[in-house]
Phi, psi and omega in degrees: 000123165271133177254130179259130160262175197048047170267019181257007184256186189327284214260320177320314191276326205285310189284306215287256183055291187278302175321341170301287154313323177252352169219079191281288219290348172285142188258156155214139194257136193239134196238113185219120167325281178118062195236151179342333191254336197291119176201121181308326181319325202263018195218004142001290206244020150219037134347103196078354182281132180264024175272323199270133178227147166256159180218122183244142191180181190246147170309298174328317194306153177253334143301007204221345173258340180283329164295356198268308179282338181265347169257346159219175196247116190295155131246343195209138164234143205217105194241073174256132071258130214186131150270146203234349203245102155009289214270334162293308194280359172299288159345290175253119153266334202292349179297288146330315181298307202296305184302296217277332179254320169294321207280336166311306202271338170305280167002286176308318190278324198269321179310300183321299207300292149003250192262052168304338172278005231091151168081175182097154171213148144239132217227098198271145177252104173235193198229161194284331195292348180304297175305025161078219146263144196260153170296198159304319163236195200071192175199151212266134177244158175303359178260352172301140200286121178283140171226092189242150195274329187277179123304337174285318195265339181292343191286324168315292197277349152296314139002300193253007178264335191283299186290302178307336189276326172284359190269303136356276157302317176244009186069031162306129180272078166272155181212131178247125169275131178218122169223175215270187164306144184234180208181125189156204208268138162105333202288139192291112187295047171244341199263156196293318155278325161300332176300315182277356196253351168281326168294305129001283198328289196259033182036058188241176192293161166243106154294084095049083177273133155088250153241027161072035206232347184268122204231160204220157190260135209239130156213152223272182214292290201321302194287344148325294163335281206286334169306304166351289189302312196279343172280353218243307204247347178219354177278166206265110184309136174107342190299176157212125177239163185237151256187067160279145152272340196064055194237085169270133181229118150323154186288323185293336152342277153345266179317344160274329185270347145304309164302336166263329155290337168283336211051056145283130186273128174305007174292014198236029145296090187228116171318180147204176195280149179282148160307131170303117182091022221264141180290157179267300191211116206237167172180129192239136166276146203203027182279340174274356159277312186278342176271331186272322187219037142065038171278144173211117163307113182284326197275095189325147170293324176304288202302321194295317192299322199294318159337293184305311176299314201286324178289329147330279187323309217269000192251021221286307173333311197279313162282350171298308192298347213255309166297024164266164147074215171319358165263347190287310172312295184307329170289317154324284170323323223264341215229297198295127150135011196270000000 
């Protein structure tokens, strides 16, 4: 059994999925708080299956993940459960410490206990932003030095300082993953692309930082997912691999090329003040994952983005629910008055 966590969020659901498909006889157990980003809707249609079983709970808990593991025989941990959003740990940071650092090292610890005889593989999910921000030109290789700018990337990069010391330490077969922006279906409509094209949608302001210059590397959610997978099943414990589309775009980029697939005017464009600390530029080299274990992102960014706007349009409904109550107050705090 794989357990995976955060498998109701964006990219978490998107893996159980693919694990559903390409390995139907692996059973996976999926442990999700059920937190603003967190949504059974996106596990729908797999209703009855009996290889997905859910569990919903916090990681951080320590009793509720050492039973999980004394109840069923874990072989694999597949680790997205993370509070993600910049602009919330700006907001919040203690939230973070608690899911992304405490809720890590629970993990770690109920695994260690687990497969103190052996075996076992654990596969940390983490992001390009632990490593802080690039000049103009190069790209973050896995030896680059973490500097992160945030509360959020710093919870990250404690995380994964947390996984090399257990691994290090008791020889735990951890393996860490870091990948760029991701992008596809189901993603929680705060990240910059489901914000502008629901916003877009309803003709409504498109908000901006700064001067929309800030550029970041886009790769779509599924060939993430399938790196995952080859790291689950071929990566080498103690590694660490980073993981690109090799899409690098500005964010206003982005945001003209939504706006001309709605057929919209930038005049629904509105600058705002930039965010504290915001990384300038991110770009990840991902050359020891397509050489060790032969991953190459299939989905073109022309098709995949294209893709992405059209599941919207049909999904308008699945984000209306979603852009109510709390998140609508959090869209307040973080843009008006800015």
């Amino acid at each position: 059994m794989i357990l995976v966590t955060g498998g109701c969020g964006f990219i978490g659901s998107n893996f159980v999925h693919l694990l559903r498909r390409e390995r139907p006889d692996e059973p996976v157990l999926n442990l999700d708080r059920l937190t603003y980003a967190g949504n059974l809707e996106n596990l729908l249609d797999l209703e009855g299956d009996a290889g997905h079983r859910f569990v919903r709970g916090d990681v951080a808990d320590a009793d509720l993940v050492a039973g999980l593991f004394a109840r069923h025989e874990i072989r694999a941990v597949v680790h997205f459960a993370a509070e993600s959003h910049v602009d919330r740990s700006l907001l919040g940071p203690g939230a973070f410490v608690h899911s992304n650092v405490a809720g890590t090292q629970v993990l770690l610890e109920a695994a260690r206990r687990a497969w103190d005889g052996g075996g076992g593989r654990f596969v940390m999910i983490s992001t390009d932003e632990v490593y802080g921000s690039l000049g103009p030109a190069g790209s973050f290789t896995e030896d680059t030095p973490l500097d992160p700018s945030s509360p959020y990337s710093a919870s990250k990069a404690a995380a994964d300082l947390f996984c090399g010391a257990y691994h290090r330490t008791w020889g735990l077969p951890v393996i860490i993953t870091r990948c760029s922006n991701n992008y596809g279906p189901w993603q929680f409509p705060e990240k910059l692309i489901p914000l502008m094209i629901q916003r877009a949608s309803r003709g409504e302001s498109l908000p901006v930082y700064g001067d929309g210059l800030h550029v970041r590397d886009w790769i779509h959610v599924e060939d993430h997912c399938r790196a995952v997978l080859a790291v689950l099943e071929s990566g080498a414990p103690g590694r660490v691999y980073n993981i690109g589309g090799g899409n690098e775009r500005p964010n206003l980029e982005i945001v003209r090329l939504i706006l001309r697939a709605l057929d919209r005017s930038e005049e629904l464009i509105a600058f705002v003040a930039d965010r504290p600390g915001h990384d300038r530029r991110y770009a990840m080299d991902s050359s020891r994952i397509r050489r060790e274990l032969g991953w190459e992102p299939c989905v073109p960014f022309e098709q995949g983005i294209a893709e992405t706007i059209r599941w919207y349009a049909d999904h308008r409904d699945w984000w209306e629910r979603i852009i109510s109550g709390e998140y609508r107050e959090y869209y307040a705090r973080q843009y008006e008055g800015r």
